[in-house]
C-alpha positions in Angstrom: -58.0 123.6 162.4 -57.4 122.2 166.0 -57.8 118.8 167.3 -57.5 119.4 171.3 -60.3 119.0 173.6 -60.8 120.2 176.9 -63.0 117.4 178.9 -65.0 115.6 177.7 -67.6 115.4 174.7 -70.1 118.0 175.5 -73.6 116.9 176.7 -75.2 118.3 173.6 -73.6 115.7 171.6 -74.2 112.7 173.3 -78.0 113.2 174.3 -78.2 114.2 170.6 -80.0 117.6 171.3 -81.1 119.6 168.5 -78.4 120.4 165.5 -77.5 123.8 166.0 -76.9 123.1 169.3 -74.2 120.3 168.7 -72.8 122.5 165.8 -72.0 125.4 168.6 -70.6 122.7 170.8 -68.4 121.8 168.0 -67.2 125.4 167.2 -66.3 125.7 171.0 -64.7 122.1 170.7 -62.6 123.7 167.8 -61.4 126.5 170.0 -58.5 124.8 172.3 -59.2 125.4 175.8 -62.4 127.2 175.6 -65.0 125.5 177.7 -68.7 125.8 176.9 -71.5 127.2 178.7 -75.0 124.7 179.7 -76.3 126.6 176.3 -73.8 125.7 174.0 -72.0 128.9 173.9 -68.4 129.8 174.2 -67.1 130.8 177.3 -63.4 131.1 178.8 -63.9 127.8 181.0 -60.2 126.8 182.0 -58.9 129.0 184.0 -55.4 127.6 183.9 -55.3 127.2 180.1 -56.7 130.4 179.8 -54.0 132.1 182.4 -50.9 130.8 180.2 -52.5 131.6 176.9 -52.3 135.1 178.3 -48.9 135.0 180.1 -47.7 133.5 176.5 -48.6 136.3 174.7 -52.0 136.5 173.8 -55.7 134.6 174.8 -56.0 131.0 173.2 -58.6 132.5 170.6 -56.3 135.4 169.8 -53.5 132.3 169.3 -56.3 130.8 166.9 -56.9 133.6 164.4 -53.4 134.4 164.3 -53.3 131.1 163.0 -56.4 131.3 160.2 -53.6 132.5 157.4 -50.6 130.6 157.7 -49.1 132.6 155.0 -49.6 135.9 158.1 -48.0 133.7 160.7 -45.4 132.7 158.8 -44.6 136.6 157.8 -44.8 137.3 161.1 -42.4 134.6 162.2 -40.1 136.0 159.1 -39.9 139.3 160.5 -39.3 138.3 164.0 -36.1 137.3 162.3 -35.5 139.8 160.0 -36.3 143.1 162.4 -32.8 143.1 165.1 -30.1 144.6 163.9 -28.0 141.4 165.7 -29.0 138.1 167.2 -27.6 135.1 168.7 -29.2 131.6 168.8 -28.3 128.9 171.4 -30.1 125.6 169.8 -30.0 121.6 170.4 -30.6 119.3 168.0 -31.3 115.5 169.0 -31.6 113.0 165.9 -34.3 109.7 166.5 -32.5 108.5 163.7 -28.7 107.9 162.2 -25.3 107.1 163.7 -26.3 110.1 165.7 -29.6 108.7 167.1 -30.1 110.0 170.8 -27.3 112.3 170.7 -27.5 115.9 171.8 -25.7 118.5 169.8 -24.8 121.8 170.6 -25.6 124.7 167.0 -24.3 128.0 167.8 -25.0 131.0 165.2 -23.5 134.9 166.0 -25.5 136.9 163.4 -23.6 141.0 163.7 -25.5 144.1 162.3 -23.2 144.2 159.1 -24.8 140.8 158.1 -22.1 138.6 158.7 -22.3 135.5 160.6 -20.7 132.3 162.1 -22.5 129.1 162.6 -20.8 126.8 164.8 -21.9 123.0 164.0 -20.5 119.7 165.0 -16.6 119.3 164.1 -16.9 122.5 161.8 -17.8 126.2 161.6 -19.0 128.4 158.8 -18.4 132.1 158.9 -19.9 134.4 156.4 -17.7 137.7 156.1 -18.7 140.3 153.0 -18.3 138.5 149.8 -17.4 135.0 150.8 -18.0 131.4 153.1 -15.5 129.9 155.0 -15.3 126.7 155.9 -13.4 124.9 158.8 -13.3 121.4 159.9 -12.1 121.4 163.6 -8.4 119.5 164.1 -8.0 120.9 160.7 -4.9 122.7 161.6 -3.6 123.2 157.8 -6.2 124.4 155.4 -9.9 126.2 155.0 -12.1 126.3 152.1 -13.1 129.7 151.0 -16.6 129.3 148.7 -18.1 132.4 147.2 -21.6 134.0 148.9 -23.9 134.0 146.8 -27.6 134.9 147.1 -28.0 132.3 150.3 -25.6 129.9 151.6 -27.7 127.4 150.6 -27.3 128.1 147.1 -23.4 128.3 147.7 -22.9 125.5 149.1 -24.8 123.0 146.9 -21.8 122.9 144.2 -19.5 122.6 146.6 -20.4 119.4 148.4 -22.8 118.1 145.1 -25.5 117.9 147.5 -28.5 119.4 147.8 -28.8 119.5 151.6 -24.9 119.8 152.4 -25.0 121.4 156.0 -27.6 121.5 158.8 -28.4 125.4 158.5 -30.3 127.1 161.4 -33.0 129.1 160.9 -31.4 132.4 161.9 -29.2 131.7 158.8 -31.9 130.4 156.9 -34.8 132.8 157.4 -32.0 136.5 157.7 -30.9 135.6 154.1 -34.6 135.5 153.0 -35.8 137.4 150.3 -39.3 136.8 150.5 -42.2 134.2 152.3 -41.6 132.1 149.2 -37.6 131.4 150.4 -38.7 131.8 154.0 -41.0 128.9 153.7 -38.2 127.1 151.8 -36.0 128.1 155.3 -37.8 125.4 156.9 -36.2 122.8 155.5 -33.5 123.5 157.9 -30.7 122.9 155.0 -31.8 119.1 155.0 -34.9 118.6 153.2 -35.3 119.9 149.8 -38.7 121.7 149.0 -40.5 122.4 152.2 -44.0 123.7 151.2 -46.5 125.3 154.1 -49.0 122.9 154.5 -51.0 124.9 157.5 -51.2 126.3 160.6 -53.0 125.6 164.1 -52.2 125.7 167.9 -51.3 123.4 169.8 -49.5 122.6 173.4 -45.7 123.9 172.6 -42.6 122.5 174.7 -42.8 124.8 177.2 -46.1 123.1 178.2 -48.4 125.9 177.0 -50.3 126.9 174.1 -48.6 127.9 170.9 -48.7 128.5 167.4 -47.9 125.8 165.1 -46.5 125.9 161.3 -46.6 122.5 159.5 -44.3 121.9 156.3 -44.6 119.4 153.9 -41.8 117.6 152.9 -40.5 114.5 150.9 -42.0 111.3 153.4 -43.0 113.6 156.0 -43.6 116.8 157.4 -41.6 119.9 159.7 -43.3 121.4 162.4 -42.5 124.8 163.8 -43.4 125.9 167.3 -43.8 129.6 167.8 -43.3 131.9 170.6 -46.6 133.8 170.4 -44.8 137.2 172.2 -41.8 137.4 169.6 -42.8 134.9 166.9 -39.4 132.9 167.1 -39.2 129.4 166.7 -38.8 127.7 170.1 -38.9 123.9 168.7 -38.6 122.3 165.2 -39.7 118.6 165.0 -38.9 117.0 161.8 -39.5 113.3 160.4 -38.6 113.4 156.3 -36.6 111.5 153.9 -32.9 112.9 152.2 -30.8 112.0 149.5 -27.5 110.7 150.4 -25.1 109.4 148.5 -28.4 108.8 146.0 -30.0 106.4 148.6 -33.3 107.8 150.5 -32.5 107.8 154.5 -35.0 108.7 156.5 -34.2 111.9 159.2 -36.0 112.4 162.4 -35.3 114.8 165.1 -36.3 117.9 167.3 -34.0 121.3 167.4 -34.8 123.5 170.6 -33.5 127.4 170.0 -32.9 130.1 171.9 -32.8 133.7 170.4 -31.6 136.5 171.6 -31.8 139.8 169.4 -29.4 142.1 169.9 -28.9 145.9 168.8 -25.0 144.9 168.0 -22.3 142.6 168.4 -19.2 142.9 171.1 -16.7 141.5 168.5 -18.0 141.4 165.0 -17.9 138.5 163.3 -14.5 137.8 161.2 -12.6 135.3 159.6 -9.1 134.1 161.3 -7.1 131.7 158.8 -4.9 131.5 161.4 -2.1 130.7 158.7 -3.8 128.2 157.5 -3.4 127.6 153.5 -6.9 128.6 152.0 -8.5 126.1 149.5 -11.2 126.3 147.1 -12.4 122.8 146.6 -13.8 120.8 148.6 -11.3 118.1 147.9 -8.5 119.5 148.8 -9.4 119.8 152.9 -8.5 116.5 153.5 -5.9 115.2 151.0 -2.3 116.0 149.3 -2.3 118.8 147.0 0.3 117.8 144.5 3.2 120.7 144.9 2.1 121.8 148.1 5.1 121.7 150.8 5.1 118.4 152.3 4.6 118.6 156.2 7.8 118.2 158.4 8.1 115.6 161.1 10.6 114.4 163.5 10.4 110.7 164.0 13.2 108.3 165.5 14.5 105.0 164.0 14.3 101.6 165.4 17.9 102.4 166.4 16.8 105.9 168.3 18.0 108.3 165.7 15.9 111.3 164.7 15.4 111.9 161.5 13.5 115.0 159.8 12.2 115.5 156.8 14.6 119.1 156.3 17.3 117.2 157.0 16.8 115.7 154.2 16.7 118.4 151.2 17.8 118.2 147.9 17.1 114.4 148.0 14.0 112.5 147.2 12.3 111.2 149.6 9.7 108.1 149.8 7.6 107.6 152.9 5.3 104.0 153.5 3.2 104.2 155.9 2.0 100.8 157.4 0.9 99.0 160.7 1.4 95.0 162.4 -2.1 94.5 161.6 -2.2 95.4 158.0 -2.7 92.6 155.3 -2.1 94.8 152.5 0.7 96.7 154.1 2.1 93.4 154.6 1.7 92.8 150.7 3.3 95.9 149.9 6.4 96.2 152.3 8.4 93.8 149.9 8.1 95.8 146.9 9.4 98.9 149.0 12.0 96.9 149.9 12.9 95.8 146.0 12.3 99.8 145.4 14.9 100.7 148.2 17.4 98.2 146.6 17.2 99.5 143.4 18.1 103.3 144.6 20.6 102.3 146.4 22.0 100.7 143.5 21.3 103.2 141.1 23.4 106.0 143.0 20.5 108.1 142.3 19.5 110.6 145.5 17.2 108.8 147.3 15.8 108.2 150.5 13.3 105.6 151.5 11.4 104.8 154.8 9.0 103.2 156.7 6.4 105.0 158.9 5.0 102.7 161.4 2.2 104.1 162.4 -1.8 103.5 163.3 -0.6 100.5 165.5 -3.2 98.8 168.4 -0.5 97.9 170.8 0.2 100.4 174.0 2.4 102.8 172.7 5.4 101.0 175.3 5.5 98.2 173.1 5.4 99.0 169.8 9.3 99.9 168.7 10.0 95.8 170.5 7.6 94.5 168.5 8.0 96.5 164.9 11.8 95.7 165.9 11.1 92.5 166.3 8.4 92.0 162.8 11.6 94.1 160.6 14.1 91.8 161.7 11.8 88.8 160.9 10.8 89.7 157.4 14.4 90.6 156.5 14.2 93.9 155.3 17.0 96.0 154.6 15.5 99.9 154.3 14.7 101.7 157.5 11.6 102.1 159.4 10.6 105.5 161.6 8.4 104.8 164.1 5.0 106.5 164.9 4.0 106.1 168.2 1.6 109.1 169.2 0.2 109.0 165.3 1.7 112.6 164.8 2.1 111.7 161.4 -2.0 110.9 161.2 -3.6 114.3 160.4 -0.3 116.4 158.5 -0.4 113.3 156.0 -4.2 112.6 155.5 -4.3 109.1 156.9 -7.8 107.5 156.0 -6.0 104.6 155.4 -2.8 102.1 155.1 -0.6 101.6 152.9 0.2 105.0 151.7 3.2 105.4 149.4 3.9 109.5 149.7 6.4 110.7 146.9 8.6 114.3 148.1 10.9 116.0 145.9 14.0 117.6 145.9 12.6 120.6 147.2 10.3 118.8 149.6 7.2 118.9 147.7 4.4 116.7 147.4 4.8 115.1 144.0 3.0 111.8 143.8 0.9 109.9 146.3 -0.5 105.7 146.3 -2.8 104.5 148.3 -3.9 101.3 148.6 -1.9 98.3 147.7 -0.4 98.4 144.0 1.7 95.2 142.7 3.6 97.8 140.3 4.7 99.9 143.0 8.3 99.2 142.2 7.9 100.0 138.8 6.0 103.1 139.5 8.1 104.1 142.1 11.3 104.0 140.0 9.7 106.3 137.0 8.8 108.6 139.3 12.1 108.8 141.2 14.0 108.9 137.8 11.8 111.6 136.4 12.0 113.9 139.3 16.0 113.6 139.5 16.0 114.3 136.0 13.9 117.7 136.1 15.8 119.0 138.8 19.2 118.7 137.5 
C-alpha cells in the first residue's frame, strides 16, 4: 500500500539474512516512518515523523489502517462534509495546463444550514436558493439565467451548457448534495472529469509537510488524488492530471486546488438570490445576445458634429444602428450598402433613422472623432455616424464582433439583428423596415 522509506534498505536485506527476517523488514518498510529494531521488528524509530503523525491526528500506523478500506475513508471524508449544519470553503486552484496555466484562482463556496449555497468562481457565481440555480456572469449588468435544481447541480447543469463537465464544482458542493459513497466518489471529479472511480487509498507526505491520508481516483488519462486532514477528514489538497471533452476534442487538464473549510453551526446572512433588476433568462443563449422583442438598451452618443442623440428621442421611428471600427475590412465592405439603405429611406418618406456607431477603435480615445471625421468625409457618405469612444455601447449591445447591423422598432424593440458582413444587406434591410412600418400602422 505505501511506497515511502525511512533510511535506507534495512541490513537484513542486503546481507541476505534468512527469509522471514527480510519479510519482517519489508512489513516495517511498508509502514511509513516506522523504523525497525536490529531484530527485524517494528518499532516507532523517527521521532520527528512519529511527533507529527500524532500532532496530525493520529500515529502513522493508525493513518495506515484507516487507510486498509478506501471505501471507510472515503465515508468518513463524506461525512466530514455532510455532519455541520454550515460551512464555508476558502480554495485555490492553479492549472499546469490551458490558457490558465500558472494562474492562481480564487473559489469561494457559503454553504447555510437551510441547504442553500453560493459558489463564487472566476467571472461568475452560482447560488442555489430552494427550488432553483442561478447563474451570473460578472459585468453582466442585464440578465441571469435561472436553471431548475434538480437532484445535484451537476445534473442541472449538463442540459444547460450540453456539456458534461460545464462548471468547476468544489467539493463542498459536490460531496453536501451526495446521496451516497457511490455519488460521493463520483464528487471527485470536481465537475470536470466524467466518471471518477476509487482506485485506493494509502498515506503519504500531504502539503502541509506531514503525513496524510491519500484517496486516488481513476479517471479518463489519469488519475485525482485527495489529501485528507486526518483530525476532520476534509480535503486539504486535490491534485488532478486527466483528459475532458471540449467542444468534442480531448484536452488534457492538470492542476492542484488547496481548500480551506470551515464548518459552521449557521450562517450570518443566509444565502439568497439578488436579481438586482436584472431580466431573468432561461437559456443559456440568451446571456449574452439580443432577445428579439426585448427593449433595446438606451444610449447617449454625440455626432461627428457634437450633437447628442438618444435612442428615446427617437420613438415611434425605426431605428437602424451599424456598428463598425477604422480597422475593420468587413465593416469597410459593409458601410456602402448602409449607405445605399439610408438613401433609399430617405427617399421612400418611410420613418426611419439610420446610424453609424463607431466604436471598438485602437486609437487613444483623443483622436478618434479627427480621424472617423476625417475616414467619413473621405468615403463620401451621406448618413450619420455616432461615435463610441469609451465603448459604452460594447456590453448593452453584445459586441463579440463588427459589423453588426441592429434592427429597433417603433416601440424601441429589438426586432432583427446581422452580424457579420451580408452583400444583401440593403435588400434585407428594406423588407424589414417596410414590414415593421406596416405592422405598426
Amino acid at each position: 500500500m505505501m511506497t515511502e522509506r525511512s533510511g535506507n534498505e534495512p541490513n537484513a536485506v542486503r546481507t541476505g539474512r534468512p527469509m522471514l527476517r527480510a519479510m519482517m523488514t519489508l512489513t516495517c518498510a511498508a509502514v511509513l516512518m516506522v523504523g525497525c529494531a536490529d531484530d527485524g521488528t517494528p518499532t516507532e524509530g523517527d521521532t520527528t515523523a512519529t511527533s507529527k503523525a500524532r500532532s496530525a491526528g493520529g500515529s502513522t500506523s493508525e493513518l495506515v489502517l484507516l487507510t486498509q478500506d478506501p471505501e471507510v475513508l472515503l465515508t468518513k471524508v463524506w461525512e466530514a462534509y455532510q455532519s455541520p449544519p454550515a460551512l464555508s470553503d476558502d480554495s485555490t486552484i492553479v492549472f499546469k495546463t490551458g490558457q490558465s496555466s500558472n494562474n492562481q484562482l480564487q473559489l469561494k463556496t457559503v454553504i447555510d444550514e437551510h441547504g442553500n449555497y453560493r459558489l463564487d468562481l472566476p467571472g461568475m457565481a452560482l447560488t442555489a436558493q430552494d427550488d432553483n440555480l442561478y447563474f451570473e456572469q460578472v459585468g453582466n449588468t442585464m440578465r441571469y439565467l435561472r436553471i431548475p435544481r434538480q437532484r445535484s447541480t451537476q445534473q442541472a447543469l449538463v442540459p444547460v451548457f450540453n456539456s458534461p463537465a460545464p462548471l468547476l464544482l468544489t467539493l463542498p458542493v459536490q460531496l453536501r448534495e451526495s446521496p451516497s459513497i457511490g455519488a460521493a466518489a463520483a464528487a471527485f471529479g470536481i465537475g470536470m472529469f466524467e466518471n471518477p472511480v476509487l482506485q485506493g487509498a494509502d498515506v503519504t507526505t500531504g502539503p502541509g509537510g506531514t503525513p496524510a491520508p491519500r484517496l486516488s481516483f481513476g479517471i479518463n488519462g489519469g488519475r485525482v488524488d485527495a489529501y485528507i486532514d486526518p483530525s476532520t477528514f476534509f480535503v486539504t489538497a486535490l491534485n488532478f492530471d486527466g483528459m475532458v471533452m471540449n467542444q468534442g476534442r480531448a484536452q488534457r487538464r492538470a492542476g492542484q486546488i488547496l481548500s480551506s473549510v470551515t464548518p459552521l453551526q449557521s450562517i450570518t446572512t443566509p444565502v439568497a438570490f439578488n436579481p438586482q433588476n436584472r431580466r431573468e433568462v432561461t437559456e443559456r443563449q440568451q446571456m449574452s445576445d439580443f432577445i428579439i422583442g426585448e427593449a433595446a438598451p438606451e444610449f447617449a452618443l454625440p455626432t461627428l458634429d457634437g450633437d447628442i442623440v438618444t435612442l428615446s428621442s427617437m420613438r415611434g421611428q425605426v431605428v437602424v444602428l451599424d456598428f463598425w471600427a477604422t480597422w475593420c475590412g468587413p465593416c469597410m465592405r459593409g458601410l456602402p450598402l448602409l449607405n445605399e439603405f439610408s438613401q433609399w429611406a430617405r427617399s421612400s418618406g418611410l420613418p426611419v433613422r439610420v446610424y453609424g456607431v463607431n466604436t471598438l477603435e485602437r486609437m487613444p480615445p483623443e483622436s478618434i472623432t479627427s480621424s472617423v471625421r476625417q475616414f467619413w468625409s473621405q468615403r463620401g457618405f451621406d448618413f450619420p455616424t455616432l461615435i463610441d469612444k469609451d465603448r459604452a455601447m460594447a456590453a448593452p449591445y453584445w459586441l463579440r464582433s463588427i459589423p453588426l447591423t441592429v434592427v429597433i422598432d417603433r416601440d424601441g424593440r429589438i426586432a432583427h439583428v446581422h452580424r457579420g458582413f451580408d452583400p444583401n444587406m440593403n435588400q434585407k434591410l428594406q423588407t424589414e423596415v417596410m414590414n415593421l412600418v406596416r405592422q405598426s400602422g
